[in-house]
RODO-2510 file (C-alpha; in nm, 4 decimals, decimal comma):
residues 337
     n   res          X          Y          Z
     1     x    -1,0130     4,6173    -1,4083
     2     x    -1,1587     4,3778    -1,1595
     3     x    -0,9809     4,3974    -0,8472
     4     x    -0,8851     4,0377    -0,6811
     5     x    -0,7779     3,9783    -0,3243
     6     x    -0,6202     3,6511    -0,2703
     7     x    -0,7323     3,4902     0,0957
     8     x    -0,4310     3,2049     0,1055
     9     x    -0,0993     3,1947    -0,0964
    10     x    -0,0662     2,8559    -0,1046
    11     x    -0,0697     2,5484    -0,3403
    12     x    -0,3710     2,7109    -0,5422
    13     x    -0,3380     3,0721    -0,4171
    14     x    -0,0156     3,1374    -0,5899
    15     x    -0,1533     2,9452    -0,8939
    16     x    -0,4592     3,1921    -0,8933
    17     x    -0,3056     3,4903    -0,7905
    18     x    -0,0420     3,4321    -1,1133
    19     x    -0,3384     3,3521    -1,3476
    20     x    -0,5130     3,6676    -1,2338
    21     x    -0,1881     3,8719    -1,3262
    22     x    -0,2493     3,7390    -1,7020
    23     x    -0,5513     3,8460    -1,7744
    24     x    -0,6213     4,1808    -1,8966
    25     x    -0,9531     4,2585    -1,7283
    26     x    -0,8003     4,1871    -1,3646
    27     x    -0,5551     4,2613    -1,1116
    28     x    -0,4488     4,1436    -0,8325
    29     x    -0,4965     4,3774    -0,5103
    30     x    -0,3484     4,1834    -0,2953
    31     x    -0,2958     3,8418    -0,1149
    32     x    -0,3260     3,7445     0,2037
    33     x    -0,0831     3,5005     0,4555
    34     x    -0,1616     3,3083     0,7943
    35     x     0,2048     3,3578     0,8931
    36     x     0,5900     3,4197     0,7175
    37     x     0,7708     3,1787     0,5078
    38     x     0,8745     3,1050     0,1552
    39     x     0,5414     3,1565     0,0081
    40     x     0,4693     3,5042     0,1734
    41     x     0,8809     3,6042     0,0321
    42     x     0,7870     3,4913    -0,2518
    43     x     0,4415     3,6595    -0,3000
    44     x     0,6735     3,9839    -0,1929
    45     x     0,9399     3,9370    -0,5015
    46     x     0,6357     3,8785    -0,7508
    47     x     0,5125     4,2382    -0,6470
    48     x     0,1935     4,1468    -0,4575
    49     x     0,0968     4,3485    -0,1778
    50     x     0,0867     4,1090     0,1252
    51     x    -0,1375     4,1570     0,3920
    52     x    -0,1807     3,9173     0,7528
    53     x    -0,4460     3,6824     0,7591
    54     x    -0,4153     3,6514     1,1199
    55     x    -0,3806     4,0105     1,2558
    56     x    -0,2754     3,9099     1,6047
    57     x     0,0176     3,7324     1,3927
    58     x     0,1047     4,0640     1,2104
    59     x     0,4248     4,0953     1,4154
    60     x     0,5399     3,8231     1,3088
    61     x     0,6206     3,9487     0,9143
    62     x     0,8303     4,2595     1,0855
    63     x     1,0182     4,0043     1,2911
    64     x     1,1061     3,8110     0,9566
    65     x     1,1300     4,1094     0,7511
    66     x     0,8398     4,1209     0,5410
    67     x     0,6532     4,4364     0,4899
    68     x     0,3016     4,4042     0,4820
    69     x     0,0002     4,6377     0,3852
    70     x    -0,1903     4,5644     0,6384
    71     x    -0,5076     4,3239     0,7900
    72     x    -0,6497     4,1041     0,5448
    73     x    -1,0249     4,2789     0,6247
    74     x    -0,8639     4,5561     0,5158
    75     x    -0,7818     4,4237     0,1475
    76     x    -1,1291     4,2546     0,1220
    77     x    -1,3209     4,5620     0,1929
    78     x    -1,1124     4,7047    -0,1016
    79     x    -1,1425     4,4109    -0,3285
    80     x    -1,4590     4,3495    -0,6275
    81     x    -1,3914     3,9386    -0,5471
    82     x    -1,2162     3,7430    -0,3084
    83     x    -1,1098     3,4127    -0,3661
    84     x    -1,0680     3,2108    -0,0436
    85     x    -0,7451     2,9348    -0,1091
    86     x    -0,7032     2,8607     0,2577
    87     x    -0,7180     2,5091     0,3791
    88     x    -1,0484     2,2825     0,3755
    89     x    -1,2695     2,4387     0,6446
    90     x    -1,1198     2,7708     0,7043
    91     x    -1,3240     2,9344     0,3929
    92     x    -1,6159     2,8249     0,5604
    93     x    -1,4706     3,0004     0,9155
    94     x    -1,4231     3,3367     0,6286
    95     x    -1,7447     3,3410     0,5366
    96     x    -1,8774     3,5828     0,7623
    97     x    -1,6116     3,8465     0,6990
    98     x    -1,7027     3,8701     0,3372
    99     x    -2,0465     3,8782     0,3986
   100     x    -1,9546     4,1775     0,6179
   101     x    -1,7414     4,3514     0,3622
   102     x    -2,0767     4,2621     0,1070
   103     x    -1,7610     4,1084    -0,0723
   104     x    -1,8320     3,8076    -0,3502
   105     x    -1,6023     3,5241    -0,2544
   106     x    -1,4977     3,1931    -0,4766
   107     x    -1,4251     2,8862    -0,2205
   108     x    -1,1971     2,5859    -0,3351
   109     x    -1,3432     2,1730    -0,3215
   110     x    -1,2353     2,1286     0,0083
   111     x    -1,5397     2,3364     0,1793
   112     x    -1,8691     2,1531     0,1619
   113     x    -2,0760     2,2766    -0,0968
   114     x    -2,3433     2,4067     0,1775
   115     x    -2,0952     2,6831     0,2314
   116     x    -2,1956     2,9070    -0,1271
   117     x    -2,4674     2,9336    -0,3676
   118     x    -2,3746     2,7071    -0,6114
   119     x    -2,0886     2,4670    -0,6910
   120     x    -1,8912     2,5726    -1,0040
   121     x    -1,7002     2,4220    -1,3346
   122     x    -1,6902     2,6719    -1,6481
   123     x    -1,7559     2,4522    -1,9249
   124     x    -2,0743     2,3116    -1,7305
   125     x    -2,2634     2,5605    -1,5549
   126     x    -2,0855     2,9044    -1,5841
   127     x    -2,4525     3,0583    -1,5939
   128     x    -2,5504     2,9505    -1,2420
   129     x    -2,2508     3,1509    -1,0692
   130     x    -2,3342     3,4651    -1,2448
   131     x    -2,3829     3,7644    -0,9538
   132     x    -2,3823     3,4888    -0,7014
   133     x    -2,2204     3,6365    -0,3716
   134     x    -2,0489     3,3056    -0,2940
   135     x    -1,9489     3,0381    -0,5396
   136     x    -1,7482     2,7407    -0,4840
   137     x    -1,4914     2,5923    -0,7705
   138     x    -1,5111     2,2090    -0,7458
   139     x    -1,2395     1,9952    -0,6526
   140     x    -0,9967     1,9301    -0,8549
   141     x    -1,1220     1,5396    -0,9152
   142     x    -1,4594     1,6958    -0,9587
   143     x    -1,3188     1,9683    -1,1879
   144     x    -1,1407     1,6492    -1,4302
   145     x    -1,4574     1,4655    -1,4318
   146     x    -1,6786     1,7192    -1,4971
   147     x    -1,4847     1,8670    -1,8441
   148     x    -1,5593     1,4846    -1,9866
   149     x    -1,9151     1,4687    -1,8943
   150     x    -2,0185     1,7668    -2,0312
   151     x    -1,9237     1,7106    -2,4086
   152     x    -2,0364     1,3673    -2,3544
   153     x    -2,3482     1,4512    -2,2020
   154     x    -2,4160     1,6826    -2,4999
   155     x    -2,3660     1,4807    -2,7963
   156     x    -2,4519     1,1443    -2,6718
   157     x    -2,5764     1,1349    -2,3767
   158     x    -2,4661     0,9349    -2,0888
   159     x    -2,7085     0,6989    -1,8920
   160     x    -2,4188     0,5953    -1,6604
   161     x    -2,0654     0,7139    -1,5255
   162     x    -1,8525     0,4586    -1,3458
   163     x    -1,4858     0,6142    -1,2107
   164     x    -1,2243     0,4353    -1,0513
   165     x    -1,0009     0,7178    -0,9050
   166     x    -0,6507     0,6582    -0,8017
   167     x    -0,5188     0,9276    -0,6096
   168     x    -0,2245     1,0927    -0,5190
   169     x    -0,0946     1,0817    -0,1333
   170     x     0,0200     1,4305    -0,1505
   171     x     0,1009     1,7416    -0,2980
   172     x     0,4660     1,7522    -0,3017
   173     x     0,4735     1,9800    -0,0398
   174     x     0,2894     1,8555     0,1992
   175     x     0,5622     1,6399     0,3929
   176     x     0,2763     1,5272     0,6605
   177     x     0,0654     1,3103     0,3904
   178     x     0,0871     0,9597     0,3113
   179     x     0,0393     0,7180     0,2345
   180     x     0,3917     0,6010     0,2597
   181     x     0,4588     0,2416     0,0917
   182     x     0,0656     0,1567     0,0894
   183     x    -0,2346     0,1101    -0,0815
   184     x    -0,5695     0,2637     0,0704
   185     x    -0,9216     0,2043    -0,0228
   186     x    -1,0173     0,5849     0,0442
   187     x    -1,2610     0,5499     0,1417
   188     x    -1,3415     0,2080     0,1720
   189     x    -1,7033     0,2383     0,1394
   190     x    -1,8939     0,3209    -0,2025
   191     x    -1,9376     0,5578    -0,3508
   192     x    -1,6236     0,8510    -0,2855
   193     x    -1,7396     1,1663    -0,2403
   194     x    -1,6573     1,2522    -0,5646
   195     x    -2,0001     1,1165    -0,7123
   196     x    -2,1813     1,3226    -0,4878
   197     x    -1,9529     1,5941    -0,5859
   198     x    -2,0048     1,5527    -0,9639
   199     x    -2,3991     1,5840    -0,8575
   200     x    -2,3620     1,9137    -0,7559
   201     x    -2,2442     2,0144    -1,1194
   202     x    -2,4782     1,7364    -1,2892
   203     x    -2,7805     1,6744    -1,0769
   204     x    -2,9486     1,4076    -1,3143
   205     x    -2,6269     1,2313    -1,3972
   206     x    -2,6229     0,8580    -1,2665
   207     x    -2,2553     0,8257    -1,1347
   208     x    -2,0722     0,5634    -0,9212
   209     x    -1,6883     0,6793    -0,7736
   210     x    -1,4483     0,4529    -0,6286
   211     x    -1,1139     0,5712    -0,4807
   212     x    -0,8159     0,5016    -0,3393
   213     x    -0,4565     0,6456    -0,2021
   214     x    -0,1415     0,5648    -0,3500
   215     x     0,2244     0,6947    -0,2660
   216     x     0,2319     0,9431    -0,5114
   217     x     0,2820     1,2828    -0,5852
   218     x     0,2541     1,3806    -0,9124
   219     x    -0,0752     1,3429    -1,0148
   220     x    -0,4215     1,1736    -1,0123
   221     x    -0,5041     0,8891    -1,2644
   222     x    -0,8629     0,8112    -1,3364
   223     x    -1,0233     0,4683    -1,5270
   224     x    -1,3471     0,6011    -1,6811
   225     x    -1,6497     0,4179    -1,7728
   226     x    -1,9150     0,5689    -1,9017
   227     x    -2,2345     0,3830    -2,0230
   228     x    -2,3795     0,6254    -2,3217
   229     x    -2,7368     0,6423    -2,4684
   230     x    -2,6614     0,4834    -2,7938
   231     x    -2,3597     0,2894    -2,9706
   232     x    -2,0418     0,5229    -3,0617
   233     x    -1,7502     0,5148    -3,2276
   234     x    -1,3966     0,5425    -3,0501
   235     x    -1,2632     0,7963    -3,3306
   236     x    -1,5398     0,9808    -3,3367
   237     x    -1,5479     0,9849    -2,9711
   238     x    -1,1529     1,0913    -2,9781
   239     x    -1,2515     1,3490    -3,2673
   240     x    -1,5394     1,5261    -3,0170
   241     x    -1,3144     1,5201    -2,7083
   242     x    -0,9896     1,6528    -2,9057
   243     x    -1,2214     2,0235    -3,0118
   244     x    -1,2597     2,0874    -2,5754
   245     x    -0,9635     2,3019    -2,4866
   246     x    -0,9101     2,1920    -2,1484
   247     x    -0,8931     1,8040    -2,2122
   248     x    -0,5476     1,7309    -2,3605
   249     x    -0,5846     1,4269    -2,5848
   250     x    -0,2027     1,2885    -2,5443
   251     x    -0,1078     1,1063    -2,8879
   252     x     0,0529     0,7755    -2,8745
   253     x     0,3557     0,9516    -3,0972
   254     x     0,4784     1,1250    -2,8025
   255     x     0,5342     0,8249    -2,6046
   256     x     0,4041     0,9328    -2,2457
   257     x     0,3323     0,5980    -2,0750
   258     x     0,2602     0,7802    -1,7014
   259     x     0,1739     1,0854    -1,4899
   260     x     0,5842     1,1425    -1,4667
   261     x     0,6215     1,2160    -1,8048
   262     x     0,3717     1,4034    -1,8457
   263     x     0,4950     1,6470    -1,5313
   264     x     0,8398     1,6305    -1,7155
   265     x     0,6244     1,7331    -2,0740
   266     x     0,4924     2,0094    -1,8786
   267     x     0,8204     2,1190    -1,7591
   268     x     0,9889     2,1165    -2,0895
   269     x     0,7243     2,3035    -2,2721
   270     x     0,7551     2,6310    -2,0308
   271     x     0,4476     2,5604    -1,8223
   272     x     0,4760     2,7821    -1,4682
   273     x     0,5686     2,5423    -1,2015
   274     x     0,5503     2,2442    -1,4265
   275     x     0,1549     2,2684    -1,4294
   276     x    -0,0904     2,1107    -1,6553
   277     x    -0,4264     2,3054    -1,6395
   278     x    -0,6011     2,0348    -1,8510
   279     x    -0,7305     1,6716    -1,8187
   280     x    -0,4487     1,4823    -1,9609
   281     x    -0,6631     1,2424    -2,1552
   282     x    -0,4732     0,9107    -2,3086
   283     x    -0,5988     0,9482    -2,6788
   284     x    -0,5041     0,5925    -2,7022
   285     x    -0,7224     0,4686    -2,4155
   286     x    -1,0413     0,6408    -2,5625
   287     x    -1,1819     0,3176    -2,6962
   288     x    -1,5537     0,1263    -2,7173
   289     x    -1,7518    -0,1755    -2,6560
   290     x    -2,1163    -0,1055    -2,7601
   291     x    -2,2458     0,1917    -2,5608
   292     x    -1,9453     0,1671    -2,3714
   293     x    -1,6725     0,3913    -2,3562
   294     x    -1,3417     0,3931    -2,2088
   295     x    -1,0392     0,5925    -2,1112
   296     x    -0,7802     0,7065    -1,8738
   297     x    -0,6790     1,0326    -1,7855
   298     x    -0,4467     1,1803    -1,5481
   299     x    -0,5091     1,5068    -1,3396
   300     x    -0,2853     1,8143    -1,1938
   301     x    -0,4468     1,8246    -0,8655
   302     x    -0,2379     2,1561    -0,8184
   303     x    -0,3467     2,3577    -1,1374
   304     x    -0,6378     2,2386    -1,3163
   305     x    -0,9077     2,4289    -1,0920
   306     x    -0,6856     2,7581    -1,1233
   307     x    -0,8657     2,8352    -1,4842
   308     x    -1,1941     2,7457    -1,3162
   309     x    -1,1281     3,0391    -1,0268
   310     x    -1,0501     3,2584    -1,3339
   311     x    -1,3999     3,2065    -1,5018
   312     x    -1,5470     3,1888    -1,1671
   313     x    -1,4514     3,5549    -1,1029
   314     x    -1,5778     3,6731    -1,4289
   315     x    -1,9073     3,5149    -1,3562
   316     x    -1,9908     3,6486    -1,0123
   317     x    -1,8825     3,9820    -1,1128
   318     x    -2,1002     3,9888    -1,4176
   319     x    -1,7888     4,1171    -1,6676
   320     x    -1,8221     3,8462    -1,9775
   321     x    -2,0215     3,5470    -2,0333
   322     x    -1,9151     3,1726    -2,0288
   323     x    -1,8090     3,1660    -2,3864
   324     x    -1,5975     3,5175    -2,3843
   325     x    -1,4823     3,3845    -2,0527
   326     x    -1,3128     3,0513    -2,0973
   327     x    -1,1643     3,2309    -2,4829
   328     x    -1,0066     3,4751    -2,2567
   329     x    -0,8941     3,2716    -1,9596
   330     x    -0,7259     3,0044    -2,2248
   331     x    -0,5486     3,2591    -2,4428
   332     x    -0,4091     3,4466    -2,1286
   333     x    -0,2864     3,1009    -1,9938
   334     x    -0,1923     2,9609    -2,3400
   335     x    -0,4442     2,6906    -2,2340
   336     x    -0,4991     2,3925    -2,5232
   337     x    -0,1793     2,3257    -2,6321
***
């Protein structure tokens, strides 16, 4: 069993650390908090070993309560892989201590990609993280955009990718982020750094982002252009795109007109925490104008890199290859509904 430690028990910690439980190669050894509150209780009733991320700060989980197992150097000296799912820039600040430990460690989109060996997304380049000592799972933007280029890429080929992203303000939690009753250019200058993000996955590809803020938690919503080598058609575009697990291909039948129903889909179907892992894709949208090709698709900025850390930790490790990998990861997860 590969033993996972779990730097950060927040938004995408939890999400991992869950995912880890169930699969059957894995376990998790134990996560890690910066302080006490809901999320470190809760990490204690799921039966995770908790351990201070801070240890000057380890007082504070006796004053509230909370038993932990000690230091967090302590559980990544014990671990196989660590994935770091503290906020942008303090996986960076972590570095160091897994390099001490001689500790492989999985970084989320916020870090700049000069912070591990390669940037990662399993359906693309799975092969490149393989016994890499630090790897770092693309954003969550980066993670949607890169599951459509890939099968696109492959039986096409793409000469250009124009992406209009509209973004959320905020995770629901997060109270301090806006906007409030606004639109943003974010930024306001071209291209986002999505583009360049994608580039780290897709060198060669030719790719122009866009992006702005709206008040908005739910989701993401992206308007996809992509200029391919030759003429296609729509349905056989829709029929190539509907055989990748992770992109959901949402049929007109079940009358989802927005990134609410689709969180209330999720919810009714059983998903954990109301998440979608895959790129909602609007089978309707999917539609062509030459070499042209169109759609919109909608993205869980919460969930839809947690299969990605999954495969990630597979690949550094060594245990399965990208094929055995994602089979595994989706049938543990009921991923592809």
């Amino acid at each position: 069993m590969i033993q996972v430690a779990v730097n950060g028990y927040g938004t995408i910690g939890k999400r991992v650390a869950d995912a880890v439980r169930a699969q059957p190669d894995m376990e998790v050894l134990g996560v890690a908090k910066t302080r006490p509150n809901f999320e470190a209780q809760s990490a204690l009733d799921r039966g995770y070993p908790l351990y201070a991320a801070i240890e000057d700060r380890a007082d504070q989980f006796a004053d509230a309560g909370m038993e932990i197992a000690g230091p967090v150097t302590d559980l990544v000296e014990a671990a196989d892989v660590v994935v770091d799912a503290t906020p942008s820039g303090i996986g960076a600040k972590n570095k160091a201590m897994y390099d001490e430990y001689a500790t492989p460690a999985l970084y989320q989109g916020g870090e700049d990609a000069n912070v591990a060996d390669v940037s990662f997304n399993a359906r693309s380049n799975f092969e490149d993280a393989v016994d890499a000592d630090h790897v770092r799972v693309v954003s969550c933007n980066t993670t949607g955009l890169s599951r459509v280029i890939a099968p696109l890429q492959e039986a096409y080929g793409i000469e250009k990718v124009r992406a209009t992203l509209v973004r959320r303000g905020g995770d629901p939690g997060q109270t301090s982020r806006g906007p409030i009753n606004d639109i943003l250019p974010n930024p306001v200058t071209i291209p986002s750094h999505h583009g360049p993000d994608v580039n780290t996955i897709f060198p060669d590809v030719d790719i122009d982002t866009l992006g702005m803020k709206v008040p908005a938690t739910l989701m993401h919503v992206h308007s996809l252009n992509v200029t391919l080598s030759s003429a296609v058609d729509a349905a056989d575009v829709r029929d190539h795109l509907a055989d990748e697990d992770r992109l959901f291909l949402v049929p007109e039948s079940l009358d989802i007109d927005g990134a609410g129903k689709l969180k209330e889909y999720a919810h009714d179907v059983g998903r954990p925490r109301g998440d979608l892992w895959e790129n909602c894709i609007w089978e309707e949208s999917i539609s062509t104008e030459g070499r042209d090709l169109y759609l919109f698709q909608a993205i869980h900025q919460e969930s839809d890199v947690v299969p990605e850390n999954v495969d990630a930790i597979r690949a550094v490790t060594g245990a399965a290859d990208a094929a055995e990998s994602i089979e595994t990861t989706n049938d543990a997860m009921d991923i592809g509904r």
